[in-house]
C-alpha distance (Angstrom), angle and dihedral (degrees) to the residues before:
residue distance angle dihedral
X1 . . .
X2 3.75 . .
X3 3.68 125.6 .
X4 3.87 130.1 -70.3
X5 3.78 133.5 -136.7
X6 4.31 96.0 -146.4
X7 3.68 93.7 178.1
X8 3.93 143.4 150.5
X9 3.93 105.2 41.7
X10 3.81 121.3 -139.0
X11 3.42 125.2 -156.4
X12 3.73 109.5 -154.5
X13 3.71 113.5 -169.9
X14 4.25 129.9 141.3
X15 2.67 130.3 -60.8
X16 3.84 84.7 38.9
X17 4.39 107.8 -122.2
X18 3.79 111.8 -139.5
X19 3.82 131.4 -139.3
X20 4.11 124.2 59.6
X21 3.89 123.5 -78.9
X22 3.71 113.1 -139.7
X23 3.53 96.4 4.3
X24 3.98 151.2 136.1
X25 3.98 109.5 -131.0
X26 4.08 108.1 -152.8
X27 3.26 100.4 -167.1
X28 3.63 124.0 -155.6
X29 4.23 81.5 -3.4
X30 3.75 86.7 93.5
X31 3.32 109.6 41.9
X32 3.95 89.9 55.2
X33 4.01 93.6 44.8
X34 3.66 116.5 134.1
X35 3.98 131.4 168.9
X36 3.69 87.2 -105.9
X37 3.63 97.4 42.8
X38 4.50 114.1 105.1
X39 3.85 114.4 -100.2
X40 3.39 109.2 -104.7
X41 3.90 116.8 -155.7
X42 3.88 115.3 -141.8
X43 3.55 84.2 -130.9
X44 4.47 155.4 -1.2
X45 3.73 89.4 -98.3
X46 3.74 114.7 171.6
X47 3.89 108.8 -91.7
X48 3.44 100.8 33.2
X49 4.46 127.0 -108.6
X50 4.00 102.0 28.8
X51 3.82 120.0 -132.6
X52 3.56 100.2 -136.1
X53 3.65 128.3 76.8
X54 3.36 128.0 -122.8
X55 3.87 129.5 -127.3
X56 3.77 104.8 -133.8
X57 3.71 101.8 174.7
X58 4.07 138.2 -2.7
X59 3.98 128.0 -170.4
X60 3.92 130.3 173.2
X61 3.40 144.7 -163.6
X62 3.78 132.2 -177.7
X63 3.79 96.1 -85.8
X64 4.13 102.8 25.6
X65 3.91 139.1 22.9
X66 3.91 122.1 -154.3
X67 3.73 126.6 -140.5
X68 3.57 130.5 -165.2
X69 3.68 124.9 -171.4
X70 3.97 139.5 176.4
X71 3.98 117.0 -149.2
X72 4.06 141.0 80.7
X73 3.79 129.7 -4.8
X74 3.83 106.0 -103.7
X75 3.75 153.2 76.2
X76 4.03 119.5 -22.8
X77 3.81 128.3 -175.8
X78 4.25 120.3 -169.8
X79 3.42 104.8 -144.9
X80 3.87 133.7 -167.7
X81 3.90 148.4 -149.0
X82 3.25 153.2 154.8
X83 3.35 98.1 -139.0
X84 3.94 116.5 41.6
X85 4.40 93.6 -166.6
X86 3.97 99.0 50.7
X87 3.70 108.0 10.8
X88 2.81 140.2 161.8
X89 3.68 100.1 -138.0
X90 3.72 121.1 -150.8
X91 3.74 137.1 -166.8
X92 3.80 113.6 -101.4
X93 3.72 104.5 -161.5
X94 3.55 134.3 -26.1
X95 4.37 123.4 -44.9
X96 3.84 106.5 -79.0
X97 3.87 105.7 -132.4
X98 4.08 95.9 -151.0
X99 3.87 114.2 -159.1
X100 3.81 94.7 177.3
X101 3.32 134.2 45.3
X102 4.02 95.5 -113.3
X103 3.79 104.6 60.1
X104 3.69 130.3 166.9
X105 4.20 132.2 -165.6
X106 3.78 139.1 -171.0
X107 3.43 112.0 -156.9
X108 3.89 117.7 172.5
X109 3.90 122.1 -95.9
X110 3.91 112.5 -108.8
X111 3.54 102.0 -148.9
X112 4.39 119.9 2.9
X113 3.56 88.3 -165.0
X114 3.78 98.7 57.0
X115 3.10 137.9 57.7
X116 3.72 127.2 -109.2
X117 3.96 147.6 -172.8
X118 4.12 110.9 -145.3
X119 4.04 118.8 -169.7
X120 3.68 125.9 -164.9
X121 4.12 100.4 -122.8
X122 4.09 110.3 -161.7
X123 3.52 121.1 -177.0
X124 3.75 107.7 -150.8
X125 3.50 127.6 119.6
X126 3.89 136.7 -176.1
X127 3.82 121.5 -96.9
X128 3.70 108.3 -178.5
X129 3.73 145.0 -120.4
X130 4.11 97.2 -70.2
X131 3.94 90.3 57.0
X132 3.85 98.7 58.6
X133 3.61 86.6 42.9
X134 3.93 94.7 68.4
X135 4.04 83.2 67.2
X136 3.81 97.7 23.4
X137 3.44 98.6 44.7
X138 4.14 92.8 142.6
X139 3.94 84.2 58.6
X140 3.45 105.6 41.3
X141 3.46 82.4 46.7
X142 4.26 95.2 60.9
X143 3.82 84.7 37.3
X144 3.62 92.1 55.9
X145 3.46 95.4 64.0
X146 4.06 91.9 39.6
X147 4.07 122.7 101.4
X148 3.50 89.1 -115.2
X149 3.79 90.4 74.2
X150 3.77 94.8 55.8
X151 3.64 92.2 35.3
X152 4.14 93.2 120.4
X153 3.83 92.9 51.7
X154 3.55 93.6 53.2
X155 4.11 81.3 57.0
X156 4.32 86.5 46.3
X157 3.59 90.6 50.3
X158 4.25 92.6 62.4
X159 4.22 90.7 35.7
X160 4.05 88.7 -102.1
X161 3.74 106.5 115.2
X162 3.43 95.2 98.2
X163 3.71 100.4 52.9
X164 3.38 114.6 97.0
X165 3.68 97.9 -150.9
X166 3.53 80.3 71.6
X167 3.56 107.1 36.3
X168 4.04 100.7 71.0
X169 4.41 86.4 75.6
X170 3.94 89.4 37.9
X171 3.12 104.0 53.3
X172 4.43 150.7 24.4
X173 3.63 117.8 -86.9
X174 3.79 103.9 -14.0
X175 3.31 101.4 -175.8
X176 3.30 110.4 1.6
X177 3.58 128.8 101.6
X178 3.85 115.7 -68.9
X179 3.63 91.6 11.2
X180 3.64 153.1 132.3
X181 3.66 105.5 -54.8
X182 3.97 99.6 152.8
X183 3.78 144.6 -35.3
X184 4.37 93.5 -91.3
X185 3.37 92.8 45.6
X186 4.08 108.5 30.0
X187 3.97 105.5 22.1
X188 3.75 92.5 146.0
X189 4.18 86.1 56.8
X190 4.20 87.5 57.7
X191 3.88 110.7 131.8
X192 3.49 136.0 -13.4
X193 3.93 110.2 -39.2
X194 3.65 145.7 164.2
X195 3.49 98.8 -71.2
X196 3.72 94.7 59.2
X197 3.36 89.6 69.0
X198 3.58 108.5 36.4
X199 3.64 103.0 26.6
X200 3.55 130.6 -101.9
X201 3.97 124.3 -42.6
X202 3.46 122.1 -155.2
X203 3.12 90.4 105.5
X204 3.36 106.8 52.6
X205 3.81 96.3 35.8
X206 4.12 84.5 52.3
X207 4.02 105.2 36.3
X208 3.63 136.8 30.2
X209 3.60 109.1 -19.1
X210 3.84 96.6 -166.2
X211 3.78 92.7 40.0
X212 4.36 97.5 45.1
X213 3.63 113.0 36.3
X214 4.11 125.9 162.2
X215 3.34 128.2 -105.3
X216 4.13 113.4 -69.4
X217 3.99 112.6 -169.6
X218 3.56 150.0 124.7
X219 3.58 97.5 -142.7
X220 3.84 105.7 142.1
X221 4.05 86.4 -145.1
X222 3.59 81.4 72.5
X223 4.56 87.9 62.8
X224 3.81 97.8 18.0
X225 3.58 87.6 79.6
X226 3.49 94.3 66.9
X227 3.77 105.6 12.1
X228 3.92 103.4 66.1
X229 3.67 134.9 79.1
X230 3.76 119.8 36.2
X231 3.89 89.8 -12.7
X232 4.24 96.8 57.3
X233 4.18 106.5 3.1
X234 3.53 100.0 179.9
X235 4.61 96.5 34.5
């Protein structure tokens, strides 16, 4: 079973609060969204597309509770408990199969009268450069012979590709869930890949292709993360 992303903690209690905890609000972003519509990334984060979904929105009532979230094409599961340290965490509804990147879910409320935490569980996971290639091999092919995919050497040659202030623009995932946490354990995450850019691709590479596909956009969130300071001045 691969790795999940449980992330964004609610705490559901009566009367019900309003607003999102922990979370990015995109505005009129969401209401607009469409299949065909550019990702948009709630912000220039270091390493570029983030893994994790983000809760844009949550409402209750006494028998349901609505979430709304902004993040990759895939498979969701609302989860709930009454106790958001140990657990146990239980399935609130049925999986949400997300075809856009703004999604939303009712699932019903377990128990009105108590209170409850609910997560957003997502099952996707990173699978690196050489597996898009087998279907992408005329991009992996350009990328191959691109900076980005010697970007952690250039930190090895200087001593710096260990530190991870570094290591989020050198390298896939960096601290994020299934990602790059060094070159024994995660040598498929090396450098900068695909999946910085577009998000990460188990899913898509292991599912419905025409139904999940990564991120596609131009947004210069996606690069400003990275590319800005002493690196790119004037991006």
């Amino acid at each position: 079973m691969k790795p999940t992303y449980p992330s964004n903690l609610r705490r559901i209690a009566r009367p019900a609060a309003t607003g999102p905890v922990a979370a990015v609000i995109l505005g009129a972003l969401l209401g607009a969204s469409a299949q065909a519509q550019m990702y948009r990334p709630p912000s220039n984060l270091p390493g570029g597309v983030p893994a994790a979904a983000t809760i844009t929105s949550y409402s209750q009532t006494s028998s349901n509770a609505t979430f709304c979230w902004y993040g990759m094409q895939g498979l969701y599961q609302v989860e709930a408990s009454t106790n958001a340290v140990l657990g146990p965490w239980a399935p609130a509804g049925g999986v949400a199969v997300a075809s856009d990147f703004a999604w939303c879910q009712t699932v019903p409320n377990p128990d009105p009268t108590n209170a409850y935490f609910f997560r957003l569980n997502q099952s996707n996971y990173y699978g690196s450069a050489n597996s898009c290639g087998g279907c992408h091999s005329s991009k992996y092919s350009e990328w191959s012979f691109t900076a980005h995919a010697t970007a952690l050497n250039t930190l090895a040659n200087i001593h710096q590709d260990s530190n991870p202030a570094c290591l989020p623009c050198h390298t896939v995932g960096y601290g994020q869930p299934t990602g790059y946490t060094s070159r024994a354990a995660t040598p498929h995450l090396t450098d900068v890949g695909c999946e910085n850019c577009h998000g990460p691709a188990g899913w898509h590479i292991y599912s419905d292709k025409t139904l999940i596909r990564p991120a596609a956009s131009i947004d210069p969130a996606i690069c400003g993360g990275c590319h800005t300071g002493s690196h790119h001045p004037t991006y």
